[in-house]
Structure formats: structure tokens, C-alpha cells
N, C-alpha and C positions, 0 to 999 in steps of 0.2 A: 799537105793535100787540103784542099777549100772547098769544102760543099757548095754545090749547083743551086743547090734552093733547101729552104728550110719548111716542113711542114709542123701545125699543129697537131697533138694529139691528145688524149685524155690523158691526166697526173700518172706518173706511175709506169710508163711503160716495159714489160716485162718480157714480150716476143713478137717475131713477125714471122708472116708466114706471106709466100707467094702463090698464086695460083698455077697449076701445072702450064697452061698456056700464055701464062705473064700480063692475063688482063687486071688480074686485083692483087692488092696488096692491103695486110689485116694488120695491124697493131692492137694487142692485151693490153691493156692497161690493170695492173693488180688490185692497188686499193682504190681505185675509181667505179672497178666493178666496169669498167666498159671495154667496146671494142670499135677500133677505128677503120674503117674499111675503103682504100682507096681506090679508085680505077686507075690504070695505070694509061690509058688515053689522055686522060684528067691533066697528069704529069707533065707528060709533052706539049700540051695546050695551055698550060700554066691556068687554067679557069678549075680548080682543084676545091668540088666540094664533096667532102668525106661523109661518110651515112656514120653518124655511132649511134650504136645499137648498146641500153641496160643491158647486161646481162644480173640474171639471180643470185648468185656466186661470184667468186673469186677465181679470176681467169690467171693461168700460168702456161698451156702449152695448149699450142693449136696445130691442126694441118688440113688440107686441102682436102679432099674427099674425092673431088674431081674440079674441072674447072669452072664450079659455079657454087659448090656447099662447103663447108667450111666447120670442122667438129672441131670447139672449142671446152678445154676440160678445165673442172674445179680444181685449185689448187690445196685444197684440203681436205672437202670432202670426197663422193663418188658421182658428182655431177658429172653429165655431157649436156653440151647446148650443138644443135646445128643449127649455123646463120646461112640464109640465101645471101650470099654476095651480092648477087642480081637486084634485087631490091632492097638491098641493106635492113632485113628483117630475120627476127628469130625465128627459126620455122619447125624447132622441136627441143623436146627436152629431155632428157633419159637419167637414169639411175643407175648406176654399176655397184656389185655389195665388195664393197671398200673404203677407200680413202688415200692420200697422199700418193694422187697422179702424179709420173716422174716422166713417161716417155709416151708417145704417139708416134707410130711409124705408118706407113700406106703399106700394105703390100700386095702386086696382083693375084699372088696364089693360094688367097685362104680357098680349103676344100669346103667347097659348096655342096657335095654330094658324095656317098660312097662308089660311084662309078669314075671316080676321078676327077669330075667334072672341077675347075677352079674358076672363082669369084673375086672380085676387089675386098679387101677385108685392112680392119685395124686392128694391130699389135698395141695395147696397154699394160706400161708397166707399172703393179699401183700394190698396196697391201692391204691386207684382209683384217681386222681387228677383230679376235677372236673374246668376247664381250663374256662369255658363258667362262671362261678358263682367268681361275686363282691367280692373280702375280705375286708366287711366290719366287725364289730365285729358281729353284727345279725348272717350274713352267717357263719362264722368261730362258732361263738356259739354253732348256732342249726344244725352243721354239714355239710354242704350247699357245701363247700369246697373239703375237702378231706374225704370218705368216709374206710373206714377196711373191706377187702372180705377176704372168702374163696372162691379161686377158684378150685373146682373139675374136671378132667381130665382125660379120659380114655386113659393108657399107650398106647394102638392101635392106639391113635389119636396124642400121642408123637411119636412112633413110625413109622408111614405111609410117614413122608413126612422124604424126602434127602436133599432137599436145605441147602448148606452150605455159599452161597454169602448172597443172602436176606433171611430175617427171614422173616418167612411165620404166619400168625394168628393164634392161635391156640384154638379150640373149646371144651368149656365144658360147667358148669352149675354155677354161681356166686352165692352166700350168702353173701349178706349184713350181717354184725356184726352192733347193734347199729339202731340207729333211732333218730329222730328230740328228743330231749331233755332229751336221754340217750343211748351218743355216746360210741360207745365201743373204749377197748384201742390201741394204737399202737401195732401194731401187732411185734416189737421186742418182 
């Protein structure tokens, strides 16, 4: 098979993500610390100038938000960045209490409300570094150390905040994976 066209993209590239309605397409780059983001119009017109956007961190997995935001995660620590595809700019910054992001899924039905009401929300799956707890063999054992979440996220709540200096907290609902004496796996 012969590729059609070859593009540039920052050193390092580690993921690509499409937008649900196939107008952009994002390239991670790892240790570049960047992101490339292409229109997929761009493509077909062969006149193809990509926006890359610094990011603060260490990018390893991204996904769409919707057809225009784009939540790209730290790959070590508990970063999230959203970029506007639209402008090829970073248009937020957020904190999760974690580290080693492994998965980003969309899904429509995170519970927005206790009347059943559902929302757009993100599943992360990442671990929890428990700083306060001894690594003796016991604690490392029976899990005591570092714990494997899912954390669920309604996109309104990735969405809502602008801070692109400080990364701001960001609120959802945690699932522990795993318990004292049948720890679940590394979330790679």
C-alpha cells in the first residue's frame, strides 16, 4: 500500500484522534510536548496548514469532546488540557488527583442528575498515588499505595472553565477498580 500524501507533524508522535464529524484531525506528539491539528478540508485541497498548539505536559491520549473541543491528557501526571480545534488554541486547563492517564472514552450517558436526566461525560482511566501510606510490602500488597480509578466527568464540567495559566480541579464521580486482596490492573 503507498500513501497518498505525507504530512508533517511535531517529533514524537504518539496518537491521533478524529473529530466526530470528520472535520479535524489532532496528532500528540510526546516529547515535543505538542499538538498538531489538521482540517481535514485542508486535506483534500492539498493547501494543508496545521495549527500546533505547546501544550504544558506530556501528551499521550486524546478524544473529541464534540465536533469542535478536543480533551488532551498528561501522560504522567493528572493533567487535562482542552484545545478549540476551531482556532487551533488551548482554551483550558484542569487537574485530576492522580497520575498515569491510560484511557479516554466519550460516553452519552454520564448521569447528570438524580431524576435520570443524562449528559455527555468522560470515562478516565488513571491511578491515584496514595503519598500518606508506608511502602512496606503489606501496604504495596493489599493495595494501600497506589489505587486504579475510573474517573467519570461531565464534558459541561471540562468545558465551563478558561484558565489556561493554572490548572483548575476538576469535578466528577471516582470508581475505585480493585479492593484489599483483589487489586485490579494497571490501567495501560
Amino acid at each position: 500500500i503507498e500513501p497518498s500524501r505525507t504530512l508533517r507533524v511535531a517529533k514524537y508522535p504518539v496518537s491521533l484522534a478524529v473529530s466526530p464529524n470528520g472535520a479535524f484531525v489532532s496528532c500528540a506528539s510526546k516529547w515535543s510536548r505538542r499538538l498538531t491539528v489538521i482540517r481535514s478540508s485542508e486535506l483534500l485541497s492539498g493547501h494543508v496548514s496545521p495549527a500546533v498548539i505547546d501544550l504544558p505536559f506530556v501528551p499521550l491520549r486524546q478524544c473529541f469532546l464534540d465536533d469542535r473541543y478536543l480533551l488532551v491528557a498528561d501522560a504522567h501526571a493528572g493533567e487535562l488540557a482542552v484545545v478549540d480545534a476551531e482556532s487551533g488554541k488551548l482554551r483550558s486547563r484542569q487537574k485530576l488527583l492522580g497520575h498515569n492517564i491510560r484511557g479516554l472514552c466519550l460516553t452519552e450517558n454520564y448521569p447528570a442528575a438524580s431524576n435520570g436526566v443524562t449528559e455527555p461525560g468522560v470515562v478516565i482511566s488513571h491511578q491515584i498515588l496514595n503519598a500518606a501510606s508506608s511502602t512496606t510490602r503489606s501496604t504495596i500488597s493489599w493495595g494501600g499505595v497506589i489505587s486504579n480509578t475510573l474517573h467519570a466527568i461531565p464534558v459541561s464540567e471540562l468545558l465551563k472553565s478558561s484558565s489556561v495559566e493554572t490548572p483548575e480541579s476538576v469535578r466528577g464521580s471516582l470508581f475505585p477498580r480493585g479492593h484489599e486482596g483483589q487489586g485490579a490492573g494497571d490501567p495501560c
